[in-house]
C-alpha positions, 0 to 999 in steps of 0.5 A: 462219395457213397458210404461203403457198407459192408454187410455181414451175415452167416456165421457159426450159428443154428440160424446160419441159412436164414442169415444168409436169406436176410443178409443178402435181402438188405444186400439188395436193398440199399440204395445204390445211388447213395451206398455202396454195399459190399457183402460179406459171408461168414462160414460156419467155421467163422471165416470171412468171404466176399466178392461177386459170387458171395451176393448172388443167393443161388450160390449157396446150393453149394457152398464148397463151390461157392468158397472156391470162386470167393475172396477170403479176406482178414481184417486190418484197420489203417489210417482210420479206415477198415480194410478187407485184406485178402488171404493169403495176401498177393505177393505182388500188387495190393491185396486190399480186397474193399474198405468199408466205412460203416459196419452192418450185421444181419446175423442170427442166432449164438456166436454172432447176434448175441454181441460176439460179432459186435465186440469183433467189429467194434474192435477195428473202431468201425461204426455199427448197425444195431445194437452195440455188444451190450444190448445184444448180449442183454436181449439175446439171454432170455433171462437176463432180458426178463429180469432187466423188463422186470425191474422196469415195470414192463410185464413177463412171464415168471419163469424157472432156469436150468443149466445142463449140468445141473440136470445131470447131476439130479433130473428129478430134482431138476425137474422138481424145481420146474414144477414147483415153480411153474404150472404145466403146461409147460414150455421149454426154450434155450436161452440163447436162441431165435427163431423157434429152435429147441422149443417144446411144451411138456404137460406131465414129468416124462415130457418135461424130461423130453423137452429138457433133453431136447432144448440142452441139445442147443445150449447149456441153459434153458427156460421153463414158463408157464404155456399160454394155452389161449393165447395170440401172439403180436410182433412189432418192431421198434426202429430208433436209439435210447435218445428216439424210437418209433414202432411199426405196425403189429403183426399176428403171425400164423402157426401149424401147432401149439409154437410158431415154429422155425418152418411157420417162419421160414418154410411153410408156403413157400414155393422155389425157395424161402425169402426169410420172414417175409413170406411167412403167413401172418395176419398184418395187420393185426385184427386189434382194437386201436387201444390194444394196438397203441398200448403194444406200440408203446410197450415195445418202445418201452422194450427197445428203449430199456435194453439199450436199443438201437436200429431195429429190434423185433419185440413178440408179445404174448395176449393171454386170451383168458385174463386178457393179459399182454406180456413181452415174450421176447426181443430180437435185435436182429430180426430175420428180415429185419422185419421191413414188412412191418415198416412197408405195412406204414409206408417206409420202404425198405431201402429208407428203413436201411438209411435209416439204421445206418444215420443210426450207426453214424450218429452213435460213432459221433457220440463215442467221438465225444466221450473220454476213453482215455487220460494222460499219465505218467504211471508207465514212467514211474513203473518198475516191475522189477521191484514188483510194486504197485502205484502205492508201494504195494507188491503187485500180486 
Protein backbone atom coordinates (compact mmCIF):
# COMPACT_ATOMS: atom_id res chain seq x y z
CA UNK A 1 0.00 0.00 0.00
CA UNK A 2 1.55 3.47 -0.89
CA UNK A 3 2.27 6.02 1.84
CA UNK A 4 -0.13 8.95 1.13
CA UNK A 5 1.84 12.35 1.69
CA UNK A 6 0.17 15.32 1.59
CA UNK A 7 2.25 18.05 0.85
CA UNK A 8 1.96 21.59 1.96
CA UNK A 9 3.07 24.94 0.67
CA UNK A 10 1.76 28.43 0.24
CA UNK A 11 0.34 30.32 2.85
CA UNK A 12 0.43 33.73 4.46
CA UNK A 13 3.97 34.75 4.06
CA UNK A 14 6.31 37.08 1.83
CA UNK A 15 7.84 34.06 0.47
CA UNK A 16 4.38 32.63 -0.69
CA UNK A 17 5.38 32.33 -4.60
CA UNK A 18 8.76 30.38 -4.10
CA UNK A 19 6.74 28.03 -1.69
CA UNK A 20 4.66 27.45 -4.33
CA UNK A 21 7.61 26.56 -7.03
CA UNK A 22 9.45 24.37 -4.21
CA UNK A 23 6.12 23.04 -2.97
CA UNK A 24 5.06 21.76 -6.17
CA UNK A 25 9.07 20.63 -7.24
CA UNK A 26 8.84 17.81 -4.45
CA UNK A 27 5.25 17.21 -5.73
CA UNK A 28 6.67 15.91 -8.46
CA UNK A 29 9.32 14.22 -7.32
CA UNK A 30 8.21 11.59 -5.00
CA UNK A 31 8.32 8.30 -6.27
CA UNK A 32 5.07 7.15 -7.46
CA UNK A 33 5.64 3.49 -7.17
CA UNK A 34 5.89 3.84 -3.45
CA UNK A 35 3.79 7.45 -2.45
CA UNK A 36 1.29 8.56 -3.35
CA UNK A 37 1.28 12.38 -2.90
CA UNK A 38 -1.53 14.71 -2.64
CA UNK A 39 -0.73 18.42 -3.04
CA UNK A 40 -2.10 20.65 -0.80
CA UNK A 41 -2.16 24.70 -1.57
CA UNK A 42 -2.31 27.53 1.25
CA UNK A 43 -3.88 30.79 0.13
CA UNK A 44 -2.74 33.80 1.51
CA UNK A 45 -5.57 34.10 3.66
CA UNK A 46 -4.67 30.59 5.12
CA UNK A 47 -7.32 28.52 3.37
CA UNK A 48 -6.48 24.88 2.32
CA UNK A 49 -7.10 23.45 -1.52
CA UNK A 50 -6.36 20.56 -3.17
CA UNK A 51 -7.19 18.59 -6.21
CA UNK A 52 -5.77 18.21 -9.90
CA UNK A 53 -5.61 21.70 -10.85
CA UNK A 54 -3.74 22.78 -7.50
CA UNK A 55 -0.39 20.45 -8.74
CA UNK A 56 -0.22 21.84 -12.13
CA UNK A 57 2.10 24.82 -11.69
CA UNK A 58 0.72 26.94 -14.76
CA UNK A 59 -2.37 27.57 -12.71
CA UNK A 60 -1.22 29.98 -10.43
CA UNK A 61 -1.13 32.82 -13.31
CA UNK A 62 -4.39 32.97 -11.74
CA UNK A 63 -5.12 32.30 -8.75
CA UNK A 64 -9.09 33.43 -8.44
CA UNK A 65 -9.22 30.90 -11.47
CA UNK A 66 -7.20 28.36 -10.05
CA UNK A 67 -9.57 28.36 -6.51
CA UNK A 68 -12.52 28.16 -8.42
CA UNK A 69 -11.69 24.58 -10.15
CA UNK A 70 -10.16 23.47 -6.44
CA UNK A 71 -11.53 21.66 -3.51
CA UNK A 72 -11.47 23.63 -0.59
CA UNK A 73 -10.92 21.24 2.32
CA UNK A 74 -10.85 21.13 6.37
CA UNK A 75 -9.44 18.99 8.43
CA UNK A 76 -10.76 16.18 10.54
CA UNK A 77 -8.47 13.42 12.37
CA UNK A 78 -10.57 9.96 12.81
CA UNK A 79 -10.02 6.55 13.90
CA UNK A 80 -6.42 7.40 13.73
CA UNK A 81 -6.40 8.75 10.37
CA UNK A 82 -6.18 12.36 9.14
CA UNK A 83 -8.92 13.53 6.56
CA UNK A 84 -9.10 16.34 3.88
CA UNK A 85 -12.73 17.18 4.45
CA UNK A 86 -14.27 19.30 1.58
CA UNK A 87 -16.24 22.74 2.33
CA UNK A 88 -18.71 23.06 2.50
CA UNK A 89 -19.55 19.32 2.93
CA UNK A 90 -21.67 17.40 0.34
CA UNK A 91 -25.12 16.85 1.58
CA UNK A 92 -25.10 13.60 0.05
CA UNK A 93 -22.50 10.90 -0.29
CA UNK A 94 -18.95 11.17 1.29
CA UNK A 95 -17.15 14.59 1.45
CA UNK A 96 -13.67 12.97 2.22
CA UNK A 97 -11.95 14.77 -0.37
CA UNK A 98 -8.11 12.51 0.60
CA UNK A 99 -6.53 11.09 3.67
CA UNK A 100 -2.82 11.18 4.21
CA UNK A 101 -0.64 9.18 6.24
CA UNK A 102 2.40 11.59 6.67
CA UNK A 103 2.69 15.35 6.85
CA UNK A 104 5.20 17.18 4.39
CA UNK A 105 5.51 21.17 4.56
CA UNK A 106 7.60 22.78 1.77
CA UNK A 107 6.37 26.32 3.23
CA UNK A 108 8.64 29.75 3.60
CA UNK A 109 8.87 32.42 5.35
CA UNK A 110 6.64 33.95 8.91
CA UNK A 111 3.12 32.20 9.60
CA UNK A 112 4.27 28.81 8.16
CA UNK A 113 8.25 27.94 8.56
CA UNK A 114 8.54 29.20 11.78
CA UNK A 115 6.44 26.22 13.72
CA UNK A 116 2.98 27.84 12.97
CA UNK A 117 2.19 25.35 10.41
CA UNK A 118 4.08 22.65 12.42
CA UNK A 119 1.79 23.07 15.70
CA UNK A 120 -1.10 23.12 13.25
CA UNK A 121 -0.33 19.83 11.96
CA UNK A 122 1.05 18.27 14.76
CA UNK A 123 -2.13 18.76 16.26
CA UNK A 124 -4.27 16.09 13.94
CA UNK A 125 -1.31 13.79 15.37
CA UNK A 126 0.03 13.20 11.73
CA UNK A 127 3.74 12.55 11.46
CA UNK A 128 5.80 15.35 10.01
CA UNK A 129 8.43 16.11 7.73
CA UNK A 130 11.25 18.37 9.00
CA UNK A 131 11.61 20.19 12.00
CA UNK A 132 9.13 19.86 14.73
CA UNK A 133 7.44 23.32 16.19
CA UNK A 134 10.36 23.82 18.23
CA UNK A 135 13.13 23.84 16.11
CA UNK A 136 11.30 25.94 13.53
CA UNK A 137 10.64 28.35 15.62
CA UNK A 138 14.50 28.48 17.15
CA UNK A 139 16.17 28.55 13.58
CA UNK A 140 13.43 30.65 12.04
CA UNK A 141 14.31 33.87 15.09
CA UNK A 142 17.92 34.85 14.01
CA UNK A 143 18.56 35.96 17.51
CA UNK A 144 17.36 33.37 19.28
CA UNK A 145 19.38 30.83 16.95
CA UNK A 146 22.68 32.87 17.43
CA UNK A 147 22.40 32.84 21.23
CA UNK A 148 21.43 28.94 21.27
CA UNK A 149 24.99 28.71 18.54
CA UNK A 150 26.71 30.95 20.81
CA UNK A 151 26.31 29.06 24.18
CA UNK A 152 27.59 26.07 21.85
CA UNK A 153 30.70 27.20 21.03
CA UNK A 154 29.60 27.35 17.32
CA UNK A 155 30.70 30.93 15.81
CA UNK A 156 28.37 34.22 14.79
CA UNK A 157 28.50 37.15 14.46
CA UNK A 158 27.86 39.58 17.61
CA UNK A 159 24.81 41.52 16.75
CA UNK A 160 22.32 44.42 18.16
CA UNK A 161 18.29 43.80 18.42
CA UNK A 162 15.61 46.34 17.93
CA UNK A 163 11.66 46.13 17.88
CA UNK A 164 9.47 48.88 16.05
CA UNK A 165 8.47 50.38 18.94
CA UNK A 166 11.42 51.02 20.51
CA UNK A 167 12.45 52.89 17.37
CA UNK A 168 9.39 54.73 17.55
CA UNK A 169 9.73 55.92 20.59
CA UNK A 170 13.58 57.28 20.25
CA UNK A 171 15.26 56.85 16.61
CA UNK A 172 18.34 58.26 17.51
CA UNK A 173 18.72 56.42 20.52
CA UNK A 174 17.65 53.59 18.60
CA UNK A 175 20.20 54.25 16.33
CA UNK A 176 22.90 54.93 19.26
CA UNK A 177 22.34 51.58 20.37
CA UNK A 178 23.45 49.97 16.83
CA UNK A 179 26.28 52.11 16.60
CA UNK A 180 27.55 51.75 19.86
CA UNK A 181 27.60 48.15 19.27
CA UNK A 182 28.60 47.60 16.08
CA UNK A 183 30.79 49.07 13.33
CA UNK A 184 29.43 50.34 10.01
CA UNK A 185 29.33 49.11 7.67
CA UNK A 186 26.18 48.01 8.91
CA UNK A 187 23.77 45.30 7.86
CA UNK A 188 19.89 45.22 8.63
CA UNK A 189 17.74 42.22 8.46
CA UNK A 190 14.29 41.03 10.15
CA UNK A 191 14.44 38.63 12.24
CA UNK A 192 12.19 36.33 11.10
CA UNK A 193 12.63 36.10 7.53
CA UNK A 194 14.31 33.97 4.49
CA UNK A 195 15.11 34.45 1.33
CA UNK A 196 16.81 37.92 1.20
CA UNK A 197 13.74 40.09 2.03
CA UNK A 198 14.07 43.21 3.93
CA UNK A 199 18.00 43.18 4.07
CA UNK A 200 20.05 46.57 3.38
CA UNK A 201 23.51 47.86 4.43
CA UNK A 202 23.98 51.45 6.02
CA UNK A 203 27.54 52.98 5.98
CA UNK A 204 26.44 56.14 7.97
CA UNK A 205 23.40 57.35 10.36
CA UNK A 206 20.97 58.44 7.74
CA UNK A 207 21.09 55.00 5.98
CA UNK A 208 21.09 53.15 9.12
CA UNK A 209 17.72 55.06 9.81
CA UNK A 210 16.63 53.86 5.82
CA UNK A 211 17.46 50.65 6.51
CA UNK A 212 15.65 50.48 9.81
CA UNK A 213 12.67 51.70 8.34
CA UNK A 214 12.82 49.43 5.34
CA UNK A 215 13.55 46.05 7.48
CA UNK A 216 10.28 47.22 10.08
CA UNK A 217 8.11 46.98 7.01
CA UNK A 218 8.36 43.26 7.22
CA UNK A 219 8.53 42.49 10.85
CA UNK A 220 8.40 44.11 14.24
CA UNK A 221 12.28 43.03 15.36
CA UNK A 222 15.03 43.18 13.37
CA UNK A 223 19.06 42.79 13.33
CA UNK A 224 21.69 45.07 12.85
CA UNK A 225 25.63 43.31 12.65
CA UNK A 226 28.77 43.95 11.38
CA UNK A 227 28.75 43.54 6.88
CA UNK A 228 31.53 41.49 6.09
CA UNK A 229 32.66 43.65 3.22
CA UNK A 230 35.34 40.81 1.81
CA UNK A 231 33.46 38.27 2.22
CA UNK A 232 32.15 34.65 0.47
CA UNK A 233 29.24 33.17 1.21
CA UNK A 234 29.16 28.98 1.26
CA UNK A 235 25.69 27.05 1.65
CA UNK A 236 25.55 23.38 2.67
CA UNK A 237 22.70 21.28 3.98
CA UNK A 238 22.41 18.88 6.63
CA UNK A 239 20.09 15.94 6.02
CA UNK A 240 19.35 13.56 9.47
CA UNK A 241 17.65 14.05 13.09
CA UNK A 242 19.43 14.66 16.73
CA UNK A 243 20.37 11.05 16.85
CA UNK A 244 22.56 11.01 12.79
CA UNK A 245 23.25 13.63 10.12
CA UNK A 246 25.00 14.06 7.21
CA UNK A 247 26.14 17.03 4.99
CA UNK A 248 26.00 17.88 1.25
CA UNK A 249 28.32 19.40 -1.05
CA UNK A 250 29.00 23.26 -0.41
CA UNK A 251 27.75 25.83 -2.58
CA UNK A 252 29.17 29.71 -3.22
CA UNK A 253 26.37 31.38 -4.57
CA UNK A 254 26.73 34.03 -6.85
CA UNK A 255 25.13 37.80 -6.02
CA UNK A 256 24.57 41.14 -8.41
CA UNK A 257 25.45 43.35 -5.18
CA UNK A 258 26.71 43.57 -1.91
CA UNK A 259 23.58 40.83 -0.75
CA UNK A 260 22.73 37.69 -2.44
CA UNK A 261 19.39 39.11 -2.95
CA UNK A 262 15.56 37.35 -3.40
CA UNK A 263 16.08 38.15 -7.38
CA UNK A 264 19.97 36.42 -7.18
CA UNK A 265 18.01 33.27 -5.70
CA UNK A 266 14.65 33.25 -7.56
CA UNK A 267 14.81 35.65 -10.97
CA UNK A 268 17.96 36.58 -12.13
CA UNK A 269 18.76 34.27 -15.46
CA UNK A 270 16.00 32.57 -15.78
CA UNK A 271 14.12 32.32 -18.75
CA UNK A 272 9.74 31.04 -19.20
CA UNK A 273 9.59 31.24 -15.34
CA UNK A 274 11.51 30.65 -12.30
CA UNK A 275 12.33 26.96 -11.01
CA UNK A 276 13.17 28.02 -7.06
CA UNK A 277 16.63 27.81 -5.80
CA UNK A 278 17.51 25.46 -8.58
CA UNK A 279 18.40 27.50 -11.36
CA UNK A 280 20.06 30.24 -9.22
CA UNK A 281 23.67 30.92 -10.29
CA UNK A 282 26.21 29.43 -8.07
CA UNK A 283 29.69 27.97 -8.28
CA UNK A 284 28.99 23.81 -6.97
CA UNK A 285 30.90 23.02 -5.85
CA UNK A 286 32.43 25.29 -3.96
CA UNK A 287 36.13 26.23 -5.21
CA UNK A 288 37.48 25.16 -1.51
CA UNK A 289 40.28 23.46 -0.15
CA UNK A 290 39.31 19.88 1.30
CA UNK A 291 40.29 21.14 4.62
CA UNK A 292 37.83 24.48 4.65
CA UNK A 293 35.20 22.09 3.10
CA UNK A 294 35.31 19.41 5.94
CA UNK A 295 35.49 21.97 8.37
CA UNK A 296 32.11 23.90 7.02
CA UNK A 297 30.76 20.13 6.59
CA UNK A 298 31.30 19.63 10.09
CA UNK A 299 29.87 23.10 11.59
CA UNK A 300 26.83 22.39 9.66
CA UNK A 301 25.98 19.24 11.34
CA UNK A 302 26.93 20.68 14.23
CA UNK A 303 24.37 23.49 13.19
CA UNK A 304 21.73 21.14 12.45
CA UNK A 305 22.23 18.86 15.48
CA UNK A 306 22.32 22.00 18.05
CA UNK A 307 18.86 23.44 17.11
CA UNK A 308 17.07 20.10 17.16
CA UNK A 309 16.97 19.44 13.54
CA UNK A 310 15.27 17.21 11.38
CA UNK A 311 15.04 16.40 7.71
CA UNK A 312 16.87 18.86 5.68
CA UNK A 313 18.15 22.43 7.05
CA UNK A 314 20.32 24.65 4.83
CA UNK A 315 23.10 26.18 6.90
CA UNK A 316 24.79 29.62 5.07
CA UNK A 317 27.85 30.52 6.17
CA UNK A 318 29.99 33.41 6.27
CA UNK A 319 34.18 33.43 5.13
CA UNK A 320 35.53 36.74 5.98
CA UNK A 321 38.18 37.00 3.40
CA UNK A 322 40.55 39.35 5.68
CA UNK A 323 40.75 37.13 9.01
CA UNK A 324 39.87 34.03 7.14
CA UNK A 325 37.19 33.48 9.43
CA UNK A 326 33.95 31.07 9.21
CA UNK A 327 30.80 32.12 11.04
CA UNK A 328 27.31 30.63 10.71
CA UNK A 329 25.04 33.34 9.31
CA UNK A 330 21.86 31.61 9.26
CA UNK A 331 19.88 28.16 9.00
CA UNK A 332 16.96 27.49 6.99
CA UNK A 333 14.89 24.66 7.90
CA UNK A 334 13.13 24.77 4.86
CA UNK A 335 15.24 25.40 2.16
CA UNK A 336 13.66 26.66 -1.21
CA UNK A 337 13.96 23.71 -3.09
CA UNK A 338 14.78 21.84 -0.33
CA UNK A 339 18.27 22.22 -1.64
CA UNK A 340 18.20 18.62 -3.66
CA UNK A 341 21.02 20.37 -5.70
CA UNK A 342 23.40 20.13 -3.07
CA UNK A 343 22.16 16.03 -2.60
CA UNK A 344 22.19 15.78 -6.57
CA UNK A 345 26.13 17.36 -6.79
CA UNK A 346 27.14 13.76 -4.28
CA UNK A 347 24.83 11.35 -6.28
CA UNK A 348 21.13 11.33 -4.11
CA UNK A 349 18.65 11.89 -6.41
CA UNK A 350 15.94 13.90 -5.38
CA UNK A 351 13.00 11.24 -5.21
CA UNK A 352 15.71 9.28 -2.67
CA UNK A 353 16.51 12.80 -0.69
CA UNK A 354 12.10 12.64 -0.33
CA UNK A 355 12.06 9.06 1.01
CA UNK A 356 14.56 9.89 2.95
CA UNK A 357 12.69 12.89 4.92
CA UNK A 358 9.75 11.02 5.22
CA UNK A 359 11.63 7.33 6.95
CA UNK A 360 12.50 10.58 9.20
CA UNK A 361 9.12 11.59 9.99
CA UNK A 362 8.07 8.14 10.43
CA UNK A 363 10.68 7.31 12.81
CA UNK A 364 10.45 10.30 14.82
CA UNK A 365 6.34 9.45 15.24
CA UNK A 366 7.81 5.69 16.41
CA UNK A 367 9.81 7.62 19.08
CA UNK A 368 6.75 9.81 20.24
CA UNK A 369 4.66 6.54 20.46
CA UNK A 370 7.03 5.48 23.03
CA UNK A 371 7.04 8.37 25.63
CA UNK A 372 4.33 9.15 28.25
CA UNK A 373 2.23 12.06 27.71
CA UNK A 374 -0.31 11.15 29.71
CA UNK A 375 -0.86 9.64 33.49
CA UNK A 376 -4.01 8.22 35.31
CA UNK A 377 -5.59 10.09 38.11
CA UNK A 378 -8.34 10.53 39.73
CA UNK A 379 -7.99 14.33 40.31
CA UNK A 380 -11.16 15.14 38.16
CA UNK A 381 -13.24 12.70 40.80
CA UNK A 382 -12.31 14.58 43.65
CA UNK A 383 -12.63 18.24 41.76
CA UNK A 384 -15.32 20.37 43.33
CA UNK A 385 -15.43 23.90 41.54
CA UNK A 386 -17.92 24.82 43.50
CA UNK A 387 -15.80 25.32 46.72
CA UNK A 388 -13.43 26.49 44.46
CA UNK A 389 -10.38 24.85 45.94
CA UNK A 390 -7.21 23.29 44.47
CA UNK A 391 -5.70 19.79 45.19
CA UNK A 392 -4.23 21.27 48.67
CA UNK A 393 -7.42 23.10 49.93
CA UNK A 394 -6.38 26.08 48.16
CA UNK A 395 -8.77 28.63 46.73
CA UNK A 396 -8.15 28.37 43.04
CA UNK A 397 -7.18 31.69 41.90
Amino acid sequence: MKIRVGVFFGGKSVEHEVSVISGLQAYHSFDRQKYEPVPIYITKDNEFYTGEAVGDISNYKDIPALLKKSMRVFFLYEKGQLKLIRYPVKKLGSSVAAQIDVAFPVVHGANVEDGSLQGFLRHYNVPLAGCDVGASAVTMDKYVMKTVLKDNDIPVLDCVMLNSKEYERDEDAACDKVEARVAYPVIIKPVNLGSSVGIRIARDRESLREALEYAFTFGSRVLAEHAITNLREINCAVLGDYEQAQASECEEPISSDEILSYEDKYVAGKKGGSEGMRTARRELPADLTSERREEIRQMAVKTFQVLNCNGVSRIDFMIDKDTDKVYVNEINPIPGSLAFYLWEALGKPYPELLDDMVKLALKREREEKKMLTSFDSNILQNANLAGAKGSKGNKVR
